[in-house]
C-alpha positions as CSV (number, residue, x, y, z in Angstrom):
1,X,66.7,37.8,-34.5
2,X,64.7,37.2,-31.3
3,X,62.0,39.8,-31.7
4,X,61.6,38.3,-35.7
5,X,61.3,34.5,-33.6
6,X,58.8,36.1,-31.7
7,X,56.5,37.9,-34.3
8,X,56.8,34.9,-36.4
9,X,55.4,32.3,-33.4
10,X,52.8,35.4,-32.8
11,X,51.4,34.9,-36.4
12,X,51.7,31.2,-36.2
13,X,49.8,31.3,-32.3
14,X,46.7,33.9,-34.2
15,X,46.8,32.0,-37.2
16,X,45.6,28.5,-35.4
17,X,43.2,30.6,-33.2
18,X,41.3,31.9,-36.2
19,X,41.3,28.6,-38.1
20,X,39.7,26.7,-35.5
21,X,37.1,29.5,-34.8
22,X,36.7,29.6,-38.3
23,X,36.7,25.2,-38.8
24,X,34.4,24.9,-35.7
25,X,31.7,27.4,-37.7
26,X,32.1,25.4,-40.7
27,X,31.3,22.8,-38.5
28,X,28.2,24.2,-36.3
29,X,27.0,25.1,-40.5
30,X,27.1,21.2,-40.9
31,X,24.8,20.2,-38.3
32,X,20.7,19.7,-38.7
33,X,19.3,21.5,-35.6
34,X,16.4,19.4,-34.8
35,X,13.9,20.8,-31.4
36,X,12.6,18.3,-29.1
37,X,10.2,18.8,-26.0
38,X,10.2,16.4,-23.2
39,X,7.5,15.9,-20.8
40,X,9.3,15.7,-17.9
41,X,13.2,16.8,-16.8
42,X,13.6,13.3,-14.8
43,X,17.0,11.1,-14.4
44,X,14.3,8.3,-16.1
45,X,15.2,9.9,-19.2
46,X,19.3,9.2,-18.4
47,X,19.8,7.3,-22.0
48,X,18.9,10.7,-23.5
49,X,21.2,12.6,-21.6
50,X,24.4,10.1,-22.0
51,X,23.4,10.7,-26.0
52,X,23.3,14.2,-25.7
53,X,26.2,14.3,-23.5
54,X,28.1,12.0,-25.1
55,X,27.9,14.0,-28.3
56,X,25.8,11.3,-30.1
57,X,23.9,13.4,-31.8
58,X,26.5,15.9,-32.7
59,X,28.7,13.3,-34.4
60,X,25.8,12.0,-36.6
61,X,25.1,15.8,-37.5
62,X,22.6,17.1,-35.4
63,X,22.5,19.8,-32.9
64,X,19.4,19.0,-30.9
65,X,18.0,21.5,-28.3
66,X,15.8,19.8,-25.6
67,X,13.1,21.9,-24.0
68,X,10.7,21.0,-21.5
69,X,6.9,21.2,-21.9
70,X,5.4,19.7,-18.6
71,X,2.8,17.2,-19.4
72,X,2.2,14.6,-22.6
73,X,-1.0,16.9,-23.4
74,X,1.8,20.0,-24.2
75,X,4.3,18.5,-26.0
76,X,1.9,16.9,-28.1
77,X,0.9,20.7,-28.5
78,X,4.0,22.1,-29.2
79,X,4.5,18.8,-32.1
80,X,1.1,19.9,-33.7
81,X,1.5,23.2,-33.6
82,X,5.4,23.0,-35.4
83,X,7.0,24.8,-32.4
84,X,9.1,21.6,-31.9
85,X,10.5,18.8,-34.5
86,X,10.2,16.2,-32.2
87,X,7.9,15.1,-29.2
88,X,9.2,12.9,-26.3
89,X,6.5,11.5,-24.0
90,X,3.8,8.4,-23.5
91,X,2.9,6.8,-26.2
92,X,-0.9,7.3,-25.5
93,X,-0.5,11.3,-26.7
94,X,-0.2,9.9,-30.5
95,X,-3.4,7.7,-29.7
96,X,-5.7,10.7,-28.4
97,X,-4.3,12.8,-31.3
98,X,-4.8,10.1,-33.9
99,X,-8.8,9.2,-32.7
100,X,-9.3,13.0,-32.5
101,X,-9.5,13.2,-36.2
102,X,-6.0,14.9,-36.7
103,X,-5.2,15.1,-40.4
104,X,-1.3,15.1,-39.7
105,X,-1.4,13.4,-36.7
106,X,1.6,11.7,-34.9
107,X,3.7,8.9,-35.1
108,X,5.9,7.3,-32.5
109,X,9.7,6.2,-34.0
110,X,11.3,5.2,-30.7
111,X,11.0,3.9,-27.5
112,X,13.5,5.4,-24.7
113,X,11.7,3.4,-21.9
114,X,9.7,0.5,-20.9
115,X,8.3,0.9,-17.9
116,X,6.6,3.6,-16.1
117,X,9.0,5.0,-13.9
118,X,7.8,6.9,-10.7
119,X,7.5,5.3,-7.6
120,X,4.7,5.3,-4.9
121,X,5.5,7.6,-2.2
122,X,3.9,7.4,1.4
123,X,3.4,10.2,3.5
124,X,4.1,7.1,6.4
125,X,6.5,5.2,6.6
126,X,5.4,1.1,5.7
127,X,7.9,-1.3,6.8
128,X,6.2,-4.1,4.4
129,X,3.7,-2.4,1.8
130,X,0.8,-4.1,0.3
131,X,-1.6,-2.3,-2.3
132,X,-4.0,-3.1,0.0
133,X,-2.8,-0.3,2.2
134,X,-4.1,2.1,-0.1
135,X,-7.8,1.3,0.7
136,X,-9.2,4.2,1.9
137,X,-7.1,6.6,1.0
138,X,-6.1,9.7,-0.5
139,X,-3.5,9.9,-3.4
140,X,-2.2,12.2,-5.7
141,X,-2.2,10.1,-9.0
142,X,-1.5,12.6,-11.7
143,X,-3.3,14.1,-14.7
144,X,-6.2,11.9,-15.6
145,X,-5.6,10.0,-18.7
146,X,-2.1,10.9,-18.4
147,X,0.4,7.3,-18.3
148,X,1.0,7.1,-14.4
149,X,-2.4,7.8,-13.3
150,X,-3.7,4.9,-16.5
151,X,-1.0,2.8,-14.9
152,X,-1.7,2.9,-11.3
153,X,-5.6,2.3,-12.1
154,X,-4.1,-0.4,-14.3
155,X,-2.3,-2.1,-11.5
156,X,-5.2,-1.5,-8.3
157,X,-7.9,-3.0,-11.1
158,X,-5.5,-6.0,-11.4
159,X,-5.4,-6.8,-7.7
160,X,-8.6,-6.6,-6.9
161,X,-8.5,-3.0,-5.6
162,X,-11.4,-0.8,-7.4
163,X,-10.1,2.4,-8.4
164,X,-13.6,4.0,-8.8
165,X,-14.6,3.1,-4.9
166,X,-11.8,1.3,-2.9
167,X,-9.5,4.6,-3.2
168,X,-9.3,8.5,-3.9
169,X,-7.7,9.2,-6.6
170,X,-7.1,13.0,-6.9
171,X,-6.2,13.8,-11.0
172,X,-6.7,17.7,-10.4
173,X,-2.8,18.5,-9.5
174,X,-1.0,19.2,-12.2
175,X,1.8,17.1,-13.6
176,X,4.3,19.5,-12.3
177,X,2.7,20.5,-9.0
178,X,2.4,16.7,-7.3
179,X,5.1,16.8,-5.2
180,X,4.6,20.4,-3.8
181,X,1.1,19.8,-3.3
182,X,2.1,16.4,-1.3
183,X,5.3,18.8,0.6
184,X,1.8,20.8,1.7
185,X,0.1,18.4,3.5
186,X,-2.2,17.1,0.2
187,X,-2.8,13.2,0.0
188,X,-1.6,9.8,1.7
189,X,0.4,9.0,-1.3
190,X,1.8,10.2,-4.2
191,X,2.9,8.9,-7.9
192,X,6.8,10.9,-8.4
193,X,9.6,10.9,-11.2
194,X,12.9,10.7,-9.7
195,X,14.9,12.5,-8.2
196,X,11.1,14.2,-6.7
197,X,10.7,10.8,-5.0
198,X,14.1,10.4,-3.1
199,X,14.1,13.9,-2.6
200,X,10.5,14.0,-1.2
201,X,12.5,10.8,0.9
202,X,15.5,12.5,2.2
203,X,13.4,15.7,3.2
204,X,11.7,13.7,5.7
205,X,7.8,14.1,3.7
206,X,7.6,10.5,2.9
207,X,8.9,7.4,2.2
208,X,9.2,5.6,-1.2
209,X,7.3,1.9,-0.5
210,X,6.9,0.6,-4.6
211,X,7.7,1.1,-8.1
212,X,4.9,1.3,-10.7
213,X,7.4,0.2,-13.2
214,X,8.2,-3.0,-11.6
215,X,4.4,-3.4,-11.2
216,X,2.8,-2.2,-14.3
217,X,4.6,-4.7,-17.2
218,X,6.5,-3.9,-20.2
219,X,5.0,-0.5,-22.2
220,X,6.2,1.8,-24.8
221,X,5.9,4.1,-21.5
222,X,7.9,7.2,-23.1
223,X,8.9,7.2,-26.7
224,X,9.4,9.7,-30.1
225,X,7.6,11.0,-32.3
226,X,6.9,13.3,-34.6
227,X,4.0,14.8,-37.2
228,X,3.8,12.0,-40.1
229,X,4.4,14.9,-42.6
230,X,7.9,15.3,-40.9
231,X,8.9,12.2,-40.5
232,X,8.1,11.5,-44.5
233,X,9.6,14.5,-45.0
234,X,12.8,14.2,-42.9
235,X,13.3,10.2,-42.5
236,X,17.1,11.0,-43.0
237,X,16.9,13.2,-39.9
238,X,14.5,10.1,-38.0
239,X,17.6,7.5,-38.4
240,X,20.3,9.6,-37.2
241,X,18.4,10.6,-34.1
242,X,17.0,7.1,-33.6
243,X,20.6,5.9,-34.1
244,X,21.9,8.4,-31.4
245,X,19.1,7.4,-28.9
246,X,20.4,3.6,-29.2
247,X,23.5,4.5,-28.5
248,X,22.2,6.1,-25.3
249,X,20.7,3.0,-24.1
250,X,23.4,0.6,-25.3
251,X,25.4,2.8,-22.8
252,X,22.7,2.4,-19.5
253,X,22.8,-0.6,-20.1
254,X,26.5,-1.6,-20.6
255,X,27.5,0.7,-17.8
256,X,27.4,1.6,-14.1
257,X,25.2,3.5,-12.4
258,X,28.6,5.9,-11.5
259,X,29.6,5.7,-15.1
260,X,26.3,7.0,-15.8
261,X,26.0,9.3,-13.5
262,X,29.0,11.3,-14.1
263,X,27.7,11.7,-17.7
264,X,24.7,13.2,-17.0
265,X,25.2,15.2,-13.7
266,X,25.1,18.7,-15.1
267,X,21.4,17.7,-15.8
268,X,20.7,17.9,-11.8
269,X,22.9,20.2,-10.3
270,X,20.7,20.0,-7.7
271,X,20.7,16.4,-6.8
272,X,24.5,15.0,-5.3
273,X,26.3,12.2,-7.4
274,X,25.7,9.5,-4.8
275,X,22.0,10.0,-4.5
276,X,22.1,10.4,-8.7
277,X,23.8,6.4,-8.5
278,X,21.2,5.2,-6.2
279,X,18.2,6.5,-8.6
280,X,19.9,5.1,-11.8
281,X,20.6,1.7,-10.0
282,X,17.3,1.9,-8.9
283,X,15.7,2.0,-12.1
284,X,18.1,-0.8,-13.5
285,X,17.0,-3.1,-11.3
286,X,13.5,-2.6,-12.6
287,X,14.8,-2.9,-16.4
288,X,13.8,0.3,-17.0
289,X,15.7,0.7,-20.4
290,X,15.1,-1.1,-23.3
291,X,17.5,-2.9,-25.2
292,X,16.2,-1.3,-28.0
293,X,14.4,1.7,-29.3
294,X,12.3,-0.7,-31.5
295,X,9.1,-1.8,-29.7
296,X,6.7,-4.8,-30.1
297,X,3.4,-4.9,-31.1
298,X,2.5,-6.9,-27.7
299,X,4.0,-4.0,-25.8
300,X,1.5,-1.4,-27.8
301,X,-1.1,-3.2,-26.8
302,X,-0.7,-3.6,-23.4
303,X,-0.6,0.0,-23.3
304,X,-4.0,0.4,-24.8
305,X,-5.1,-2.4,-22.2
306,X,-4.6,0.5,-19.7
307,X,-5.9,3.1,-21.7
308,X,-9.6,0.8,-21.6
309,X,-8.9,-0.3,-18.0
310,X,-8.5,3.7,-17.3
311,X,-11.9,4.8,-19.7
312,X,-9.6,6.5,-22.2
313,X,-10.1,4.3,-25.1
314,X,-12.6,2.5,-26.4
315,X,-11.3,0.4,-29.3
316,X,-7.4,-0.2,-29.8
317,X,-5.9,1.6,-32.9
318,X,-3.3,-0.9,-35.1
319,X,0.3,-0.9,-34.2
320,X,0.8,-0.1,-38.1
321,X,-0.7,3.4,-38.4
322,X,0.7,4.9,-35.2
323,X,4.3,3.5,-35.4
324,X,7.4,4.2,-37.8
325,X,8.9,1.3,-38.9
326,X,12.1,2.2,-41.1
């Protein structure tokens, strides 16, 4: 009687092991896998991560892989050329695509963030920092026509610091190679993403002294978007990840930095949950994260303001062709 008891909970034991490996197949058949490249792996980007972490997109039916293509000019790259669904970086990449006479050129569907969010790092430390310090010197400002390089000649033009004459600005390091050039001995200053900039911090290379964010005004800085044939094509797939992506940012900005944190941790194994608290708190104070993933007109333009400013654009292109509006 006891060996029968014991065959029979055996059967039952295999029988709910196959029927969930079987259900949870059923279920990975269900979901829409949708391939996005981000231009940069940065805790900036924390409302994605709570979304993918949180299973956002999962429970609205997609299973969407995140890869990273250093640099706005290669994930617009990897959009075009179909290698990825979705593109996630400045909004300027749809404007250069769109005035370079691309047929099926891009369209941005959401806004993640609305400021520019790397911070001005010092190779000295400055007790009371003026952008007047950086007359006469050497920085490391990014890829030219890339966002924080328009941004930071946005913000020297508009207090009275010419960008041309008054400073160096050195836009021949690549996106990705800024803070080790800057580690080498490169530059006064330096434009980083966190965690580069506390890290840059805590090693002793420099010392953070302003935000860009908090200086440069409200931008579409990093949004969506995707190849207008696939958005048409796949507006079903649009809402669900647009959907997703608010609820990331409805929960930075109903939650602590901890709570935050702890979500997205396993993104930066390499950075310790206190210092990940201080960098979310640090862009919260700035109002990093929209409220929303919708974005205003006023904010599009501002960003063309500092494409002109930088040289990059001549005349603005309307809010209407470049921008998804369900």
């Amino acid at each position: 009687m006891k060996k029968k008891l014991i065959i029979g909970i055996s059967f039952i034991v295999i029988f709910i092991i196959i029927s969930s490996v079987l259900f949870n197949k059923v279920n990975d058949k269900k979901l829409t896998k949708v391939k996005v490249a981000e231009v940069a792996h940065s805790i900036f980007y924390a409302p994605q991560y709570v979304a993918l972490h949180n299973n956002y997109f999962k429970d609205l039916g997609l299973d969407v892989e995140i890869s990273l293509a250093a640099g706005a000019d290669k994930v617009t790259a990897a959009v075009l050329s179909g290698d990825v669904d979705i593109g996630f970086s400045g909004s300027e990449a749809t404007i250069y695509v769109y005035n370079g006479g691309e047929k099926d050129y891009l369209k941005t569907f959401a806004q993640l963030t609305q400021k520019d969010g790397s911070f001005i790092v010092s190779r000295k430390e400055i007790k009371d920092f003026k952008l007047s310090d950086l007359k006469g010197k050497y920085y490391i400002a990014g890829r030219q026509g890339g966002m924080p390089e328009m941004t930071l000649e946005y913000i020297l033009t508009n207090n009275g610091i010419n960008p041309k004459t008054d400073v160096t600005l050195d836009t021949s390091v690549a996106f990705s190679a800024m803070q080790g050039a800057f580690i080498g001995g490169t530059g006064d200053f330096v434009s980083l993403f966190e965690p580069n900039a506390t890290l840059v911090e805590q090693q002793g290379y420099g010392y953070i002294v302003a935000s860009l964010g908090e200086l440069g005004g409200v931008v579409p800085y990093t949004a969506y978007n995707a190849k207008t044939s696939y958005i048409e094509k796949n507006k079903d797939i649009i809402e669900k990840f647009t959907k997703a992506i608010q609820k990331g940012l409805d929960y930075v900005n109903n939650h602590t930095s901890k709570e935050i944190a702890n979500i997205i941790k396993d993104e930066f194994p390499d950075t310790n949950i206190k210092d990940l608290e201080t960098v979310i708190e640090n862009y919260k104070k700035v109002n990093t994260w929209p409220n929303t993933t919708e974005f205003t007109k006023e904010s599009f333009n501002h960003l063309q303001d500092i494409m002109i400013n930088a040289g990059e654009l001549k005349d603005k292109v309307n809010y209407e062709d470049l921008v998804y509006v369900k």
